[in-house]
C-alpha positions in Angstrom: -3.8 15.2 -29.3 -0.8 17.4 -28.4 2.8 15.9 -29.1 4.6 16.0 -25.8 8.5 14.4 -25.4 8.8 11.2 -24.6 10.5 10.5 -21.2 10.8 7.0 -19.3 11.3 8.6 -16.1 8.2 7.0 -14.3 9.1 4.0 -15.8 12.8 4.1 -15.0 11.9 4.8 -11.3 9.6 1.0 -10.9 12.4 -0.5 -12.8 15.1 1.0 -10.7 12.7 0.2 -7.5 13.1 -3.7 -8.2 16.7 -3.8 -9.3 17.2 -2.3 -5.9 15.5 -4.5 -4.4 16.9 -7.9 -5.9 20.3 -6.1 -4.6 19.3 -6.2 -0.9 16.7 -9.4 -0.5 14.4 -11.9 -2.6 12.0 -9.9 -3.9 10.2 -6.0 -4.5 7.3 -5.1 -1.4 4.5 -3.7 -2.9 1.6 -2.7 -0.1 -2.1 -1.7 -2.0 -4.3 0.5 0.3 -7.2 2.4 -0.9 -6.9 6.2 -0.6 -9.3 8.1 1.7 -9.8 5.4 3.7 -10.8 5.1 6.8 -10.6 8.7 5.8 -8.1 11.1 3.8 -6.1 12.3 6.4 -5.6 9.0 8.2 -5.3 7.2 4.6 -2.5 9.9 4.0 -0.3 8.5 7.3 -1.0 4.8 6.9 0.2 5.4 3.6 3.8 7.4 4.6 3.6 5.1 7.4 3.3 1.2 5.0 6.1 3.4 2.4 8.6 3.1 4.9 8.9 -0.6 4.2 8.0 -0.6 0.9 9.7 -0.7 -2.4 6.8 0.7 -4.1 3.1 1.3 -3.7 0.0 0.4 -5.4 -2.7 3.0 -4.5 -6.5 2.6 -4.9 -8.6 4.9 -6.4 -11.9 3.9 -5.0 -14.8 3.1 -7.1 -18.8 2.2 -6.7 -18.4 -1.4 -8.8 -14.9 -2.9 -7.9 -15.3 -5.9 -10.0 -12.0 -7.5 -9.1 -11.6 -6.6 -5.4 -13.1 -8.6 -2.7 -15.0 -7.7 0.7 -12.0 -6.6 2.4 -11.4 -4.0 -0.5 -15.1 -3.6 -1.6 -15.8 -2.1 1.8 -12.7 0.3 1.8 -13.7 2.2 -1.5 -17.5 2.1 -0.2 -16.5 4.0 2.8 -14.0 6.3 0.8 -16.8 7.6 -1.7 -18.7 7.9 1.4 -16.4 10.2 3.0 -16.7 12.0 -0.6 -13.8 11.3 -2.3 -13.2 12.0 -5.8 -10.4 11.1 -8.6 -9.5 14.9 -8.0 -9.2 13.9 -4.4 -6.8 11.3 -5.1 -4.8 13.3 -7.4 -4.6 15.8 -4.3 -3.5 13.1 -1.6 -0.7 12.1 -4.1 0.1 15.9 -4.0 0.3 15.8 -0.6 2.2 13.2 0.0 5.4 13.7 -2.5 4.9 17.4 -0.7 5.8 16.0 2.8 8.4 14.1 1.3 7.4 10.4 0.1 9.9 9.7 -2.7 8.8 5.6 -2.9 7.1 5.0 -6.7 3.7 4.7 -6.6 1.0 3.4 -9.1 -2.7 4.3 -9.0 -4.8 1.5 -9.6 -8.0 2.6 -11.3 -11.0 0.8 -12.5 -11.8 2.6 -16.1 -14.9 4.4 -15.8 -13.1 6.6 -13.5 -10.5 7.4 -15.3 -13.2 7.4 -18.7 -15.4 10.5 -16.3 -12.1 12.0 -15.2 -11.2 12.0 -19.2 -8.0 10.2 -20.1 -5.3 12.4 -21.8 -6.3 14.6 -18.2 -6.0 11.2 -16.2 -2.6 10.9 -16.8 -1.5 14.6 -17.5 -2.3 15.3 -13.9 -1.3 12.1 -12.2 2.1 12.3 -13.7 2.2 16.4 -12.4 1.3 14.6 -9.2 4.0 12.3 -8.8 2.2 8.7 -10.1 5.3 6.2 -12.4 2.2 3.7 -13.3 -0.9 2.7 -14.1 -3.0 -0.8 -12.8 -6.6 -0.7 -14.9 -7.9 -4.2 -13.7 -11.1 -4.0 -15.7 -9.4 -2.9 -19.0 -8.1 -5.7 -21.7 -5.2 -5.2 -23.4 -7.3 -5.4 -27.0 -9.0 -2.0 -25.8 -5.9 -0.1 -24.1 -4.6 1.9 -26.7 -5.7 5.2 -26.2 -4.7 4.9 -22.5 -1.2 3.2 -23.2 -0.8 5.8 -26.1 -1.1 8.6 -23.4 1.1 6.9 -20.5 4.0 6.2 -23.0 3.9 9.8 -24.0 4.1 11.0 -20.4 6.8 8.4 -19.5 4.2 6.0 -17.3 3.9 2.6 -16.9 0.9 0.9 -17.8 0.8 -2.3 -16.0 -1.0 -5.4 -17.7 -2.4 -8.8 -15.8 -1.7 -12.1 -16.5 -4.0 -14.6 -14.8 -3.3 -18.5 -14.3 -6.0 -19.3 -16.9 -4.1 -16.8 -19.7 -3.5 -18.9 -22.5 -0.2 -18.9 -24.8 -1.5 -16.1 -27.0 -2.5 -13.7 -23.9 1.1 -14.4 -22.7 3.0 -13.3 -25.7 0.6 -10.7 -26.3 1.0 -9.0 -22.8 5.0 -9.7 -22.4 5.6 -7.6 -25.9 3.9 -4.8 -24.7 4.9 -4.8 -21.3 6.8 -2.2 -19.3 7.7 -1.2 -15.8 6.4 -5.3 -14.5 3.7 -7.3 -15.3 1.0 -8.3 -12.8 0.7 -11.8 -12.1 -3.0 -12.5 -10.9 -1.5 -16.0 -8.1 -5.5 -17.6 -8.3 -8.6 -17.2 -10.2 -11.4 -14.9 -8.5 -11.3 -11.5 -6.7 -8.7 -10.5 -4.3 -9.1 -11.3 -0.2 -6.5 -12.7 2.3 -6.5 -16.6 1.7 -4.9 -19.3 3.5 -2.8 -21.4 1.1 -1.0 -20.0 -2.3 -2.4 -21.8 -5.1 -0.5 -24.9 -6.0 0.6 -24.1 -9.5 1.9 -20.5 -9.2 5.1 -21.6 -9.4 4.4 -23.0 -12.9 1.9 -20.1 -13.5 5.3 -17.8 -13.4 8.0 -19.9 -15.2 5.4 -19.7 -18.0 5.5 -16.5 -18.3 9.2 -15.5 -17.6 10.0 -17.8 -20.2 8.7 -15.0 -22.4 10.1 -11.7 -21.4 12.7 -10.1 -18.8 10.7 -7.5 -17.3 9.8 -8.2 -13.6 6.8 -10.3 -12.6 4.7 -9.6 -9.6 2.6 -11.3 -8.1 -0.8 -10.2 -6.1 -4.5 -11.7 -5.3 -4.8 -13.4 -2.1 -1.0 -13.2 -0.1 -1.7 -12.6 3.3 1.2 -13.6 5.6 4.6 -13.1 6.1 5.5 -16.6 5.2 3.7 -16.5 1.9 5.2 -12.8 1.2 8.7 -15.2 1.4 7.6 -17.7 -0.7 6.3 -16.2 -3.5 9.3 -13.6 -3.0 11.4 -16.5 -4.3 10.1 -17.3 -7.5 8.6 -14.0 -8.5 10.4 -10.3 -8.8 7.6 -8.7 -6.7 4.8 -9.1 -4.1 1.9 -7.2 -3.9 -0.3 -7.2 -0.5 -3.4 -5.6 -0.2 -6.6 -7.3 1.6 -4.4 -8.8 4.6 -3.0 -5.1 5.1 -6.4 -3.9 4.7 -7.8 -5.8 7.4 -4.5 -5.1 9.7 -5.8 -1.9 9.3 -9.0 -2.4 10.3 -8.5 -4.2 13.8 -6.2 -1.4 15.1 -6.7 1.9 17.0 -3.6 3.3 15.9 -4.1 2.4 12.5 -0.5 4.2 11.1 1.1 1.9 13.1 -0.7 -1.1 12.3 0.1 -0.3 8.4 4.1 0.1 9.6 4.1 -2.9 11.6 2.5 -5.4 8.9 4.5 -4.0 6.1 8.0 -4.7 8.3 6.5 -7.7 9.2 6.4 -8.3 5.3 9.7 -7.1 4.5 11.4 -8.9 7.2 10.1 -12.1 5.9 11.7 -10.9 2.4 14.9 -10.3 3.7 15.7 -13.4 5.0 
C-alpha cells in the first residue's frame, strides 16, 4: 500500500458543518436519500434541491441486501440497481454534483460488499477525488474495520461508527476512542422506517455516550416529523432523516420540490 500525506480536510469540513450549525440553531440537518433513485437525473436534483437546507448529506449507495434499511429504503435501492446503477455510477453523480456547484459535505453510506467488489484502497481513492468527507458502513463492526479506516485516515475521511441503544459499556468506549468527524446514534433497535413516537430512552441512550467523548452525536433510524427533528435536535448534535424524506418523495409529482420542502420543513423546526 502506497504512503499518501495525511490530510483532515474531509474531516475538518463535517466538523466545521456542525460547529456551524450549533452557531445558528439546535442541531446539524442531515437528509439520507439513495442515489439514482427514482432515477439518476431526478436523484441528482432532489439531492441539490434537500442540500439547500441541509448542513450535510448522507448519500446511499444502493445495494441488492440492505440489511439495516427498511421498506421505504429497501424499495429505493431495488429500483436504483434496476435503473442500472453502479458504485462507479455513484462516484459519477457525486462528480456531477460538486461540478454544478454543491459545496454541502456529503457521506456515502455503503453496505461492504460493495465497497469489498469496488476494492477498498480504490473505494476511497476515488470517492475522496469525487468530493465524499465520510464514510457510513452499517454492516461493518468496528473489530473488522481496519483496513477501511486505515485507508480513509490516509485520505483525510471520516469513517463514521454506530452506536445502538443496546451497545454495552465496552462498545461505547471502544467506538468514542476511535471516533472522528461524529458518531451515529442508532435512536431504536431494528431497521430504519418513519415511526411515530421517538423511543423513550434516547435521551438516556445519548447522555451515555457523550459522557465518553466530545465529538458530535447524531442521531438517525426512525425521525420522521418536524417535531421530532426538534426534539431530538435538543439533546443530540445532529439529526439524520431518511425514510420520512423518502416517502415525501415518493407521493409527489414534482419530486425536487417535494425534497426542498420537507427538508425546510426540517430545518425550520431546528431553528426554533
Amino acid at each position: 500500500m502506497k504512503k499518501e500525506t495525511v490530510t483532515e480536510n474531509g474531516r475538518t469540513q463535517i466538523e466545521a458543518a456542525f460547529r456551524k450549525a450549533h452557531e445558528e440553531r439546535t442541531a446539524a440537518l442531515m437528509p439520507y436519500f439513495t442515489l439514482g433513485y427514482p432515477d439518476i437525473a431526478t436523484s441528482l436534483e432532489i439531492v441539490e434541491a434537500m442540500a439547500a437546507n441541509g448542513d450535510l448529506l448522507e448519500l446511499g449507495i444502493p445495494f441488492s441486501d440492505p440489511l439495516a434499511d427498511g421498506p421505504t429504503v429497501q424499495h429505493s435501492s431495488q429500483v436504483a440497481l434496476e435503473n442500472g446503477i453502479t458504485v462507479a455510477g455513484c462516484m459519477e453523480i457525486v462528480r456531477q454534483l460538486r461540478e454544478r456547484g454543491l459545496t454541502t459535505p456529503a457521506c456515502f453510506m455503503s453496505y461492504y460488499n460493495p465497497i469489498m467488489a469496488y476494492g477498498l484502497e480504490r473505494f476511497v481513492h476515488d470517492a475522496r477525488a469525487v468530493g465524499i468527507q465520510g464514510l457510513i458502513v452499517p454492516d461493518l463492526p468496528p473489530e473488522e474495520a481496519g483496513e477501511l479506516t486505515q485507508y480513509c485516515n490516509q485520505a483525510g475521511l471520516a469513517y463514521i461508527y454506530f452506536l445502538t441503544p443496546t451497545s454495552d459499556q465496552s462498545r461505547i468506549e471502544q467506538v468514542t476512542s476511535r471516533a472522528n468527524g461524529f458518531i451515529y446514534l442508532v435512536s431504536l433497535t431494528g431497521v430504519t422506517g418513519a415511526r411515530s413516537s421517538l423511543h423513550a430512552d434516547l435521551e438516556a441512550f445519548i447522555q451515555r455516550v457523550r459522557a465518553h467523548t466530545t465529538i458530535p452525536l447524531a442521531v438517525g433510524f426512525g425521525i420522521s416529523t418536524p417535531e421530532q427533528t426538534a426534539a431530538v435536535g435538543k439533546l443530540a448534535d445532529g439529526v439524520i432523516v431518511g425514510s420520512a424524506l423518502v416517502n415525501a418523495v415518493d407521493d409527489a409529482s414534482e419530486k425536487p420540490e417535494a425534497a426542498a420542502s420537507f427538508t425546510k420543513s426540517l430545518m425550520s423546526a431546528l431553528d426554533k
